[in-house]
mmCIF file of the N, C-alpha and C atoms, coordinates in Angstrom:
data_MODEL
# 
_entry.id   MODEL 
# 
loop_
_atom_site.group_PDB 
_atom_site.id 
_atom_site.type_symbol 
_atom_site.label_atom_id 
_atom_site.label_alt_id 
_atom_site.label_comp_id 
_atom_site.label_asym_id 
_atom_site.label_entity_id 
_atom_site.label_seq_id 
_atom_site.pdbx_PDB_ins_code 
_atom_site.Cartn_x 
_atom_site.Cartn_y 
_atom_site.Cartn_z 
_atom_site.occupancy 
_atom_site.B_iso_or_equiv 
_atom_site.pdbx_formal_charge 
_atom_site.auth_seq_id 
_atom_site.auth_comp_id 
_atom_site.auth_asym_id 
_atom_site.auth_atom_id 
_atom_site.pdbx_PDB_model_num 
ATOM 1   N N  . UNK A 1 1  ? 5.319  -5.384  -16.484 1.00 0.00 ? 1  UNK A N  1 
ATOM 2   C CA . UNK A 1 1  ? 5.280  -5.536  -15.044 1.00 0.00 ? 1  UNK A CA 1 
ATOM 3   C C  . UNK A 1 1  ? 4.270  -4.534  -14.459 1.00 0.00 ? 1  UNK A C  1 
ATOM 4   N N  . UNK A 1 2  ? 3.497  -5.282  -13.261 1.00 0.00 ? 2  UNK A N  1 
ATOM 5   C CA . UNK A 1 2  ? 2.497  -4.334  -12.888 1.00 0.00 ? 2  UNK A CA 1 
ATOM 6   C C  . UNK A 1 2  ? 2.970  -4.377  -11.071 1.00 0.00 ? 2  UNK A C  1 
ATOM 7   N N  . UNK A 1 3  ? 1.967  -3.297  -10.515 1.00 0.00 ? 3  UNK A N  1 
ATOM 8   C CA . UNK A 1 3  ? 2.616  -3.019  -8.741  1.00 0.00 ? 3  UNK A CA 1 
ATOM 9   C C  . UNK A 1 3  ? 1.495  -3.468  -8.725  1.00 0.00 ? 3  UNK A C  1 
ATOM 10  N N  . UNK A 1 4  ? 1.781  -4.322  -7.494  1.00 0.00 ? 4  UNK A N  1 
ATOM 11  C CA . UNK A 1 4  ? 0.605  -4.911  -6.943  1.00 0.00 ? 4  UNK A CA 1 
ATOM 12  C C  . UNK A 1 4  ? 0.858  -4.807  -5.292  1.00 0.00 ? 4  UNK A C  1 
ATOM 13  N N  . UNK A 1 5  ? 0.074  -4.114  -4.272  1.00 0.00 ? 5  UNK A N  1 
ATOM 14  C CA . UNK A 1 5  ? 0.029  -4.097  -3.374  1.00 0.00 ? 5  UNK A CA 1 
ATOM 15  C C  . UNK A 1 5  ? -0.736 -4.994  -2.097  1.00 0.00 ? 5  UNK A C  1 
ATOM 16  N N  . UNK A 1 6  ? -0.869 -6.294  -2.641  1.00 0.00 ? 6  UNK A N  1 
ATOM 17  C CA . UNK A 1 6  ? -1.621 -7.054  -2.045  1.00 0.00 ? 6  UNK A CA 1 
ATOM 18  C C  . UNK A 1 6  ? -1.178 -7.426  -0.432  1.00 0.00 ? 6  UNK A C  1 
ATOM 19  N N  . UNK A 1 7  ? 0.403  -7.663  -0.960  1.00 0.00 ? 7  UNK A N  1 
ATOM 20  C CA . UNK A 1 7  ? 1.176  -7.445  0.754   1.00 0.00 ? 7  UNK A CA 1 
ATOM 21  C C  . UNK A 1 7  ? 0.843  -6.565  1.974   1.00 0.00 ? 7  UNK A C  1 
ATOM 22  N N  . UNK A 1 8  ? 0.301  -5.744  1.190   1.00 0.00 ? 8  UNK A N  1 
ATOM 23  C CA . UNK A 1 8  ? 0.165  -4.609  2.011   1.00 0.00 ? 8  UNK A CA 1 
ATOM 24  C C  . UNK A 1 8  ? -1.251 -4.694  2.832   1.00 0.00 ? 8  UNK A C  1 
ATOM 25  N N  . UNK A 1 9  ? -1.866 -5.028  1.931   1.00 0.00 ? 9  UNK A N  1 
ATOM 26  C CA . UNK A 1 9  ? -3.769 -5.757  2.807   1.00 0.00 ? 9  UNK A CA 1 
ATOM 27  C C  . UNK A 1 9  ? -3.417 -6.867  3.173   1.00 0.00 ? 9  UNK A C  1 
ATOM 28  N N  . UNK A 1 10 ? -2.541 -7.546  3.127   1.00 0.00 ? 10 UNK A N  1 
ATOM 29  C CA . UNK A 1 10 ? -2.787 -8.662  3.869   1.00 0.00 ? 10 UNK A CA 1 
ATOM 30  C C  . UNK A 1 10 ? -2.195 -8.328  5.398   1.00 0.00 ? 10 UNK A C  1 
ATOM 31  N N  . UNK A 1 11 ? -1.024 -7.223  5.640   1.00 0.00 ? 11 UNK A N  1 
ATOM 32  C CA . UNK A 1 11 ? -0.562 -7.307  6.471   1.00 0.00 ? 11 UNK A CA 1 
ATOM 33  C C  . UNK A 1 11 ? -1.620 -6.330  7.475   1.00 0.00 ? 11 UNK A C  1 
ATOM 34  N N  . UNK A 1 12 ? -2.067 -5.272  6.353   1.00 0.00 ? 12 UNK A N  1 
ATOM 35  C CA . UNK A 1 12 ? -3.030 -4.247  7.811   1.00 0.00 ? 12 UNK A CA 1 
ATOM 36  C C  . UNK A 1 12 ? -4.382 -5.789  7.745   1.00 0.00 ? 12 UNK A C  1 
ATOM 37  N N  . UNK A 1 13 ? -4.562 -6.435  7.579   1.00 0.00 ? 13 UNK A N  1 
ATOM 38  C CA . UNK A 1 13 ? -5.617 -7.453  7.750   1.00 0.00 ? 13 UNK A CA 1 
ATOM 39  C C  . UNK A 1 13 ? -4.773 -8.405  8.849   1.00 0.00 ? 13 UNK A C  1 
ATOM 40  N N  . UNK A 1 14 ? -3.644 -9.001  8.875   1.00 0.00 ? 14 UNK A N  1 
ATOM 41  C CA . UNK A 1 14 ? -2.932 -9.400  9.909   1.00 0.00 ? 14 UNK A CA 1 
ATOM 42  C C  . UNK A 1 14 ? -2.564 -8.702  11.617  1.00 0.00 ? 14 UNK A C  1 
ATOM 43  N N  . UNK A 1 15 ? -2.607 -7.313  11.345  1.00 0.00 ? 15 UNK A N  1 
ATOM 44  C CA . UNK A 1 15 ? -2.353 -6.166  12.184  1.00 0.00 ? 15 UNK A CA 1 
ATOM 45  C C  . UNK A 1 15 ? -3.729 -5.780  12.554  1.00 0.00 ? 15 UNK A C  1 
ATOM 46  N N  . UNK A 1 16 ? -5.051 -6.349  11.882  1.00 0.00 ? 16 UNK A N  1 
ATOM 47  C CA . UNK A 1 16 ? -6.541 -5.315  12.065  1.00 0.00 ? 16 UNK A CA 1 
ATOM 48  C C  . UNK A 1 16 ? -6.431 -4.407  12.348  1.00 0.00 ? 16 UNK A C  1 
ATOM 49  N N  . UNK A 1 17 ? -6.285 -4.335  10.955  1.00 0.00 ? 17 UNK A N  1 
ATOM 50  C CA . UNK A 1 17 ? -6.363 -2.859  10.734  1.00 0.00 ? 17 UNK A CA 1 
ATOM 51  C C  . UNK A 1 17 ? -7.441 -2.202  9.440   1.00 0.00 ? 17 UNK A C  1 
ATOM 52  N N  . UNK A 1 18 ? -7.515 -1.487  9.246   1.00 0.00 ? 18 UNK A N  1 
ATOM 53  C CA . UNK A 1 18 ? -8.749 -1.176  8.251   1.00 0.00 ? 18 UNK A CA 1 
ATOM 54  C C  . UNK A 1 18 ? -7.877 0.064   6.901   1.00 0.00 ? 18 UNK A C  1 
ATOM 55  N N  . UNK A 1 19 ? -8.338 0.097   6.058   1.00 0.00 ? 19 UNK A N  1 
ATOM 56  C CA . UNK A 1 19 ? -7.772 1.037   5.045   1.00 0.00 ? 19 UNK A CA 1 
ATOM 57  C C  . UNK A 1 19 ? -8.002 2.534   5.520   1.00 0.00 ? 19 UNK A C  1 
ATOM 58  N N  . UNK A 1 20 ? -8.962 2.874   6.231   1.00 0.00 ? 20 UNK A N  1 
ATOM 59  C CA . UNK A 1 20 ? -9.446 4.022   6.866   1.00 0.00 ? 20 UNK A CA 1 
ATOM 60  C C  . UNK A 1 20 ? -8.140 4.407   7.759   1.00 0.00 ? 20 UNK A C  1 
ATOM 61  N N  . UNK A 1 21 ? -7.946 3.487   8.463   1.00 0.00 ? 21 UNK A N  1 
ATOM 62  C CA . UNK A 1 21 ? -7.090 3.504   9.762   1.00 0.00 ? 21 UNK A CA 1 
ATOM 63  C C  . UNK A 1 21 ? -5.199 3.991   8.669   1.00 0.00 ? 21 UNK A C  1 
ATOM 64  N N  . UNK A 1 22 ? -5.289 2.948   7.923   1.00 0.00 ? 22 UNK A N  1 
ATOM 65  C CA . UNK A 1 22 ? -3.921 3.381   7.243   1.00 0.00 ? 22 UNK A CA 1 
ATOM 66  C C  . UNK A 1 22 ? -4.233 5.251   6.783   1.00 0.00 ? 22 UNK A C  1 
ATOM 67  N N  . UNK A 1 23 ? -5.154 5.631   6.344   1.00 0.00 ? 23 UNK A N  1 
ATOM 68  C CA . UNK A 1 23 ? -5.393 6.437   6.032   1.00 0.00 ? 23 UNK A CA 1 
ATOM 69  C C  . UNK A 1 23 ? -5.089 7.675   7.003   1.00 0.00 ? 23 UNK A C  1 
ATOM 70  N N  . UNK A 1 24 ? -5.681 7.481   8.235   1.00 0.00 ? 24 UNK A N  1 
ATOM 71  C CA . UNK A 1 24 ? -5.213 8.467   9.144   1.00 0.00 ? 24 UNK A CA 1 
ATOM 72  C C  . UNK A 1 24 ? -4.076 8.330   9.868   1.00 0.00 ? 24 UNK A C  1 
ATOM 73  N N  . UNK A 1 25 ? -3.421 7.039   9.832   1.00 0.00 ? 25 UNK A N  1 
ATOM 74  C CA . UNK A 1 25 ? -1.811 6.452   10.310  1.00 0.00 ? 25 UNK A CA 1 
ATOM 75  C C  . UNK A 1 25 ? -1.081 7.782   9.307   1.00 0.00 ? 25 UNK A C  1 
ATOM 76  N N  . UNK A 1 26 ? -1.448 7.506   7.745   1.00 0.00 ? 26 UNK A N  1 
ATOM 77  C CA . UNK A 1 26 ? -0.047 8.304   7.566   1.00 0.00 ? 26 UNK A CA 1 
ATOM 78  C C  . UNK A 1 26 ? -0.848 10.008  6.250   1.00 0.00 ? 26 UNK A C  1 
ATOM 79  N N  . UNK A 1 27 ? -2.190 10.251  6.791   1.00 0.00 ? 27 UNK A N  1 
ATOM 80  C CA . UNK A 1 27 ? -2.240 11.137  5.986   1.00 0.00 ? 27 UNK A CA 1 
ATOM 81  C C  . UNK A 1 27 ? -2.566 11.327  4.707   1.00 0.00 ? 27 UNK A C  1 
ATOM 82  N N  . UNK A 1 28 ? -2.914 9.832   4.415   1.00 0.00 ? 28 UNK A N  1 
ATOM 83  C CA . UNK A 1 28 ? -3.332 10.403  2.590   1.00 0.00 ? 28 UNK A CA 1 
ATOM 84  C C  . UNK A 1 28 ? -4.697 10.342  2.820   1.00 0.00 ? 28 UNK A C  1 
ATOM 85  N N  . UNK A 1 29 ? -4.718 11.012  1.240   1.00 0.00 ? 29 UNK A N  1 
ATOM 86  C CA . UNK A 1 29 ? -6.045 10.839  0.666   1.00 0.00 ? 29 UNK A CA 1 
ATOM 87  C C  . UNK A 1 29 ? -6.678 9.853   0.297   1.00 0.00 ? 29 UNK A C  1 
ATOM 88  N N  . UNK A 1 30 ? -8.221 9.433   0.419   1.00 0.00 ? 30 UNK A N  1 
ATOM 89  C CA . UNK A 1 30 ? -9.201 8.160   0.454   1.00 0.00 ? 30 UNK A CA 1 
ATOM 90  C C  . UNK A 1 30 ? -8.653 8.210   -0.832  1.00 0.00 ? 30 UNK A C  1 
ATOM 91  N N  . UNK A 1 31 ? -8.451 9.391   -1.773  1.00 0.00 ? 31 UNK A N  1 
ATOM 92  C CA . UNK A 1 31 ? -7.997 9.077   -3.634  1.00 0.00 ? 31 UNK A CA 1 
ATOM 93  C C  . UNK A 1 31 ? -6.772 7.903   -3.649  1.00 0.00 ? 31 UNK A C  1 
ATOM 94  N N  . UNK A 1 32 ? -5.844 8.283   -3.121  1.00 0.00 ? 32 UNK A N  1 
ATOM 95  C CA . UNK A 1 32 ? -4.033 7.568   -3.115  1.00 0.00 ? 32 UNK A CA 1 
ATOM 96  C C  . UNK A 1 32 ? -4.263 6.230   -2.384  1.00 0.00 ? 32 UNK A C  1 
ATOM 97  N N  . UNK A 1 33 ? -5.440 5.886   -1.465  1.00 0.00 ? 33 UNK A N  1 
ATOM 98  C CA . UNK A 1 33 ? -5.390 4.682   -0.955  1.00 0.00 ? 33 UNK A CA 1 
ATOM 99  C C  . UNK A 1 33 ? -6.762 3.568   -2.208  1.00 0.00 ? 33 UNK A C  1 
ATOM 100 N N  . UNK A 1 34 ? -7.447 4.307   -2.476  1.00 0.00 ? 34 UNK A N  1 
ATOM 101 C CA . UNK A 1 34 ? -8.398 3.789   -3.722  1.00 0.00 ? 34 UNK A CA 1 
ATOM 102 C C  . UNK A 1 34 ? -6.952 3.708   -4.753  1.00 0.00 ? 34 UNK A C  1 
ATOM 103 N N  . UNK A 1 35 ? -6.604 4.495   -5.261  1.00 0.00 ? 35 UNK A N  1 
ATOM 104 C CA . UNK A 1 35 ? -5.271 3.867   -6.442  1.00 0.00 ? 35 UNK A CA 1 
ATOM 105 C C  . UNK A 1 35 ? -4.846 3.040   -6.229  1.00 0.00 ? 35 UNK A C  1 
ATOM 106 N N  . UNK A 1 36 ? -4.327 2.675   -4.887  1.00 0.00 ? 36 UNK A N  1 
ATOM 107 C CA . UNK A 1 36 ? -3.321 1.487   -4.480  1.00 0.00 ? 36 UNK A CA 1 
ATOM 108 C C  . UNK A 1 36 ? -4.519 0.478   -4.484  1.00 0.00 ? 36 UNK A C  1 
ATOM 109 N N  . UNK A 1 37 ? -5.622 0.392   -4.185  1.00 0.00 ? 37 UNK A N  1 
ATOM 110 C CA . UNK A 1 37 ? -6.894 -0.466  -4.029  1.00 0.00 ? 37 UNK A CA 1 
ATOM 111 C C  . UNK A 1 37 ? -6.850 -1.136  -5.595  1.00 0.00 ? 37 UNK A C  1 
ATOM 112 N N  . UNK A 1 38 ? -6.666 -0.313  -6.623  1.00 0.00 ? 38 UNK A N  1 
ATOM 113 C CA . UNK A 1 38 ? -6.764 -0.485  -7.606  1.00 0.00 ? 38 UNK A CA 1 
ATOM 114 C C  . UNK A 1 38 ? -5.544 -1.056  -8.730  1.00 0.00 ? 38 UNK A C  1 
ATOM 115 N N  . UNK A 1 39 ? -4.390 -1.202  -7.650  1.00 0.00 ? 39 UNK A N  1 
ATOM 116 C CA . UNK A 1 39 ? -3.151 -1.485  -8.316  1.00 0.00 ? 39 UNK A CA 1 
ATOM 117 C C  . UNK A 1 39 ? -2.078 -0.224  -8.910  1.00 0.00 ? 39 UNK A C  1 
ATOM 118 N N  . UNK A 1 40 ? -2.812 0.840   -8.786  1.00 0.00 ? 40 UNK A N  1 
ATOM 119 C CA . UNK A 1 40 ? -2.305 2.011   -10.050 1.00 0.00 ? 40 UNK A CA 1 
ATOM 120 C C  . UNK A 1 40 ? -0.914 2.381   -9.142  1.00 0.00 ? 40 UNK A C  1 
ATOM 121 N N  . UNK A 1 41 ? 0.036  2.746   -9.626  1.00 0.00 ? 41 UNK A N  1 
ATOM 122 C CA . UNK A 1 41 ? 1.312  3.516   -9.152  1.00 0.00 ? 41 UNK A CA 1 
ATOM 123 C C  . UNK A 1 41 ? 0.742  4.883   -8.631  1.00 0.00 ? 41 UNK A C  1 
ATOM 124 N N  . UNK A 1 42 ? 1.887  5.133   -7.086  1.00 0.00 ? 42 UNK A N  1 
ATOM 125 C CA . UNK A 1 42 ? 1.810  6.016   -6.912  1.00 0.00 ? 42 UNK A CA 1 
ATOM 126 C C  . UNK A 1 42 ? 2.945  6.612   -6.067  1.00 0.00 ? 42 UNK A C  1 
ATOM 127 N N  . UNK A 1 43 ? 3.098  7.809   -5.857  1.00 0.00 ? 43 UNK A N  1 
ATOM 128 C CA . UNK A 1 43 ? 4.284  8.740   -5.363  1.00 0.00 ? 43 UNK A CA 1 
ATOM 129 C C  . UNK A 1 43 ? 5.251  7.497   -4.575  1.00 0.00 ? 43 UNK A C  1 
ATOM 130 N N  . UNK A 1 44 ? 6.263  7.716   -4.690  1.00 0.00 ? 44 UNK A N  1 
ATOM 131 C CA . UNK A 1 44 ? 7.544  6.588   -3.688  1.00 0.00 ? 44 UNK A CA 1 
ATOM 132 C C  . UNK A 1 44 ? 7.302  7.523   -2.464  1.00 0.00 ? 44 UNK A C  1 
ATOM 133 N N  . UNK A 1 45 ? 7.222  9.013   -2.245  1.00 0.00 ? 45 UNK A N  1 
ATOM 134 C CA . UNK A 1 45 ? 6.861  9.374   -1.289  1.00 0.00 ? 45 UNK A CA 1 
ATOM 135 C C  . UNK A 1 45 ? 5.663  8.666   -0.239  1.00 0.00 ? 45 UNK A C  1 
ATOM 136 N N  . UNK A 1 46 ? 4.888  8.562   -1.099  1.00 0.00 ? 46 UNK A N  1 
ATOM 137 C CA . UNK A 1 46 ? 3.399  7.476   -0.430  1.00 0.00 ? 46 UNK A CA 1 
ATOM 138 C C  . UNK A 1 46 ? 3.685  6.461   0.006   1.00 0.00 ? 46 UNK A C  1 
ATOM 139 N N  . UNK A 1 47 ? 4.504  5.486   -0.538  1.00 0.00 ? 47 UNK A N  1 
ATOM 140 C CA . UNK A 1 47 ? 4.949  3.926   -0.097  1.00 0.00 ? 47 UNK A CA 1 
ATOM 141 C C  . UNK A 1 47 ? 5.718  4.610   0.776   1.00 0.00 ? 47 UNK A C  1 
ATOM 142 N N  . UNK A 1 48 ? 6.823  5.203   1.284   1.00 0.00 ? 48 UNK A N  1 
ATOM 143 C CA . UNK A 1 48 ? 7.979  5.672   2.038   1.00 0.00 ? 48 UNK A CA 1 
ATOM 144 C C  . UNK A 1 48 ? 6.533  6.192   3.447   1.00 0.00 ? 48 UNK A C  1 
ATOM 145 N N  . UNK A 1 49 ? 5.791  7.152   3.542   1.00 0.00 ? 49 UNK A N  1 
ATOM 146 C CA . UNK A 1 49 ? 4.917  7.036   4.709   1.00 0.00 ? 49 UNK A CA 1 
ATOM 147 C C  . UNK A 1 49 ? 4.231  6.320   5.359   1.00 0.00 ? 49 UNK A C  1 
ATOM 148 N N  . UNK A 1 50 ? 3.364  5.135   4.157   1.00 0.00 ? 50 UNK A N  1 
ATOM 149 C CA . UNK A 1 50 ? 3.277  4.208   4.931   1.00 0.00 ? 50 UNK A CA 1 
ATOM 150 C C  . UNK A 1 50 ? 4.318  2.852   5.281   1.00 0.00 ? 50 UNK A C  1 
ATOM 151 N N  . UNK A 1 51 ? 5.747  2.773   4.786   1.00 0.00 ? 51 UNK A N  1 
ATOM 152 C CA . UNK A 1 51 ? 6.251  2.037   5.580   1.00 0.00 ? 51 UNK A CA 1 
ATOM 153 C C  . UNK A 1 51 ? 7.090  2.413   6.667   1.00 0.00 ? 51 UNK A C  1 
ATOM 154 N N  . UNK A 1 52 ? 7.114  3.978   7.217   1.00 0.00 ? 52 UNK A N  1 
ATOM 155 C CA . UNK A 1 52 ? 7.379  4.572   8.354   1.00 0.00 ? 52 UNK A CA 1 
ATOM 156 C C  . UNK A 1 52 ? 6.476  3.903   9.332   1.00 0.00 ? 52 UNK A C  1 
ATOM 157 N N  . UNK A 1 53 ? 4.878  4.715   8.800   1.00 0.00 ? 53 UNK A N  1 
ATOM 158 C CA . UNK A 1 53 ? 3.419  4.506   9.606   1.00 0.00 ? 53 UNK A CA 1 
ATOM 159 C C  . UNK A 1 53 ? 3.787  2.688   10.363  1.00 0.00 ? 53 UNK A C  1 
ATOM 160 N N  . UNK A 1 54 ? 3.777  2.042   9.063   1.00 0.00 ? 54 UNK A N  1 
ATOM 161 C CA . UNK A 1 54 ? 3.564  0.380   9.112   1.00 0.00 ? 54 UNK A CA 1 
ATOM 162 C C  . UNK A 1 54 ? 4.966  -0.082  10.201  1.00 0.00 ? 54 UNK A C  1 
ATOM 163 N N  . UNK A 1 55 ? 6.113  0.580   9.931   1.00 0.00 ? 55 UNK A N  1 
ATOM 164 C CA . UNK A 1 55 ? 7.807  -0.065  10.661  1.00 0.00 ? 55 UNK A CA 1 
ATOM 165 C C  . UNK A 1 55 ? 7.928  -1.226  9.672   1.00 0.00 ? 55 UNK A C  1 
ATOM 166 N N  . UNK A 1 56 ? 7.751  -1.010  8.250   1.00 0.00 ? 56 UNK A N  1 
ATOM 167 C CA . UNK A 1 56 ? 8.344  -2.090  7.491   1.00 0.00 ? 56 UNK A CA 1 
ATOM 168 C C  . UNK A 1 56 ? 9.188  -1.267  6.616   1.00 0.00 ? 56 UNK A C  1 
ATOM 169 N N  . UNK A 1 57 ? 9.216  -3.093  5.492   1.00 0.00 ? 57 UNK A N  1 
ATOM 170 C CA . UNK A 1 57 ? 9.864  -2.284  4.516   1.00 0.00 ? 57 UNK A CA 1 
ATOM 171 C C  . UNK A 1 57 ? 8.994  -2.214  3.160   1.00 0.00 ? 57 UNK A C  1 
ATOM 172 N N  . UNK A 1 58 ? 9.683  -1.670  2.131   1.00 0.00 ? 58 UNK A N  1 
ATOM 173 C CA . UNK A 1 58 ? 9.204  -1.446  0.713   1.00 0.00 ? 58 UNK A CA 1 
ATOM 174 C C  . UNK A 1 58 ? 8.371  -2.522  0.075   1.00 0.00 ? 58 UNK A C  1 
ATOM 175 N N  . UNK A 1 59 ? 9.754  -3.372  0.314   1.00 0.00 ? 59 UNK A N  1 
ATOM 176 C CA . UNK A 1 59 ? 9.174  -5.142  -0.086  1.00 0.00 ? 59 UNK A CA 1 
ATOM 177 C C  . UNK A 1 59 ? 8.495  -5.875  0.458   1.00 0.00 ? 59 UNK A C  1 
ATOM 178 N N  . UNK A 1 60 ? 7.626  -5.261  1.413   1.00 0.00 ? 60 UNK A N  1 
ATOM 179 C CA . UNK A 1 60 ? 6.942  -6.023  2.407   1.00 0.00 ? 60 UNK A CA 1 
ATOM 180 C C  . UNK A 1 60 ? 5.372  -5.463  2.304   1.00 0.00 ? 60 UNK A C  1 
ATOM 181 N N  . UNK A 1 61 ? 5.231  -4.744  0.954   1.00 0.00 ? 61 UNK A N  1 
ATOM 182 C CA . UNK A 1 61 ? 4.082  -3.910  0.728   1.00 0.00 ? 61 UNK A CA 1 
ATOM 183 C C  . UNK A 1 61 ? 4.286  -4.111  -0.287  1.00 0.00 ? 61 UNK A C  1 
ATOM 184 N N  . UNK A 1 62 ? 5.251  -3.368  -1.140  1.00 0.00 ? 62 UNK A N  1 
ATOM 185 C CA . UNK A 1 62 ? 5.146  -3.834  -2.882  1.00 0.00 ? 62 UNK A CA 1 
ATOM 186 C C  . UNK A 1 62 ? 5.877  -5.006  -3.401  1.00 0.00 ? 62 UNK A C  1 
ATOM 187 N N  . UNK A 1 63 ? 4.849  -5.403  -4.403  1.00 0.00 ? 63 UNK A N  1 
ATOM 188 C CA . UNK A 1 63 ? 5.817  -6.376  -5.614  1.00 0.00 ? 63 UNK A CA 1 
ATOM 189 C C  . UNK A 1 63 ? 5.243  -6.208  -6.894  1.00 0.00 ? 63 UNK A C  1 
ATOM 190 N N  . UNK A 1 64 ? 6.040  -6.558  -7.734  1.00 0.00 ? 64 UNK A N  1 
ATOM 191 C CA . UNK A 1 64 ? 6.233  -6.608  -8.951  1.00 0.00 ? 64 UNK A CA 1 
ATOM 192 C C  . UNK A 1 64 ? 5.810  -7.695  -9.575  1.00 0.00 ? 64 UNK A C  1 
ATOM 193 N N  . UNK A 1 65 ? 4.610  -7.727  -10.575 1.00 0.00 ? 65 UNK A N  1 
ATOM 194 C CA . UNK A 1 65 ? 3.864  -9.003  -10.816 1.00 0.00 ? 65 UNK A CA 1 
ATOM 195 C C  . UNK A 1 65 ? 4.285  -8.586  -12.606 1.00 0.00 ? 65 UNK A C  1 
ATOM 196 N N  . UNK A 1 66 ? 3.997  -9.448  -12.925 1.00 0.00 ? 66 UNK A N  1 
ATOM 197 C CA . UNK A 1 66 ? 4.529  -9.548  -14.476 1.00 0.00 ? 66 UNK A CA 1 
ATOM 198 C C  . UNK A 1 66 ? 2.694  -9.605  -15.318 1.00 0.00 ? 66 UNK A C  1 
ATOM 199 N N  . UNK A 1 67 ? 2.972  -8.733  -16.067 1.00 0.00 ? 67 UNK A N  1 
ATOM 200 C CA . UNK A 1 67 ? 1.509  -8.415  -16.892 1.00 0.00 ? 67 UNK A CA 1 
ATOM 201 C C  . UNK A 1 67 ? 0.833  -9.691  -17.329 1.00 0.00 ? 67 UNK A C  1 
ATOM 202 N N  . UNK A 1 68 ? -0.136 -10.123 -17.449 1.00 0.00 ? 68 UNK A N  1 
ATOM 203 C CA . UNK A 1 68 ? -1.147 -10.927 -17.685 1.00 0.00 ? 68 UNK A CA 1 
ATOM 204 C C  . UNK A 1 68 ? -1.674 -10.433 -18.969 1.00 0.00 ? 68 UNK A C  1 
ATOM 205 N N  . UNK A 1 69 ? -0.663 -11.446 -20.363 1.00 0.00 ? 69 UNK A N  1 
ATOM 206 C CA . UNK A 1 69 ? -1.325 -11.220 -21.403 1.00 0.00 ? 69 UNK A CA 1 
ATOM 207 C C  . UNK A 1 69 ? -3.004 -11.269 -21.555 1.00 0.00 ? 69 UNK A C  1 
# 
């Protein structure tokens, strides 16, 4: 199983919003928003700020995609 955050661009793309903009919404680093760009896991702390920042939830940003032999 892999994290895939695609929910999550689709919704700041629904909201126009820009990755920059999430960036200064909740404080991370251009590094932690390139990881998530990239699929890679990162801190539950990180998902937990931006779904404060966002007023969602967990599941409304992450899912769980099953590995691609």
């Amino acid at each position: 199983m892999v994290l895939s955050y695609n929910k999550l661009w689709k919704m700041l793309i629904d909201r126009k919003l820009k990755k920059k903009d999430l960036q200064k919404m909740t404080h991370l680093s251009s590094s932690v928003i390139a990881k998530m760009g990239r699929d890679e896991s990162v801190h539950l702390d990180t998902i937990v700020k931006i779904c404060i920042a966002l007023q969602c939830n967990i599941s409304d940003i992450v899912e769980l995609q099953r590995k691609e032999a």
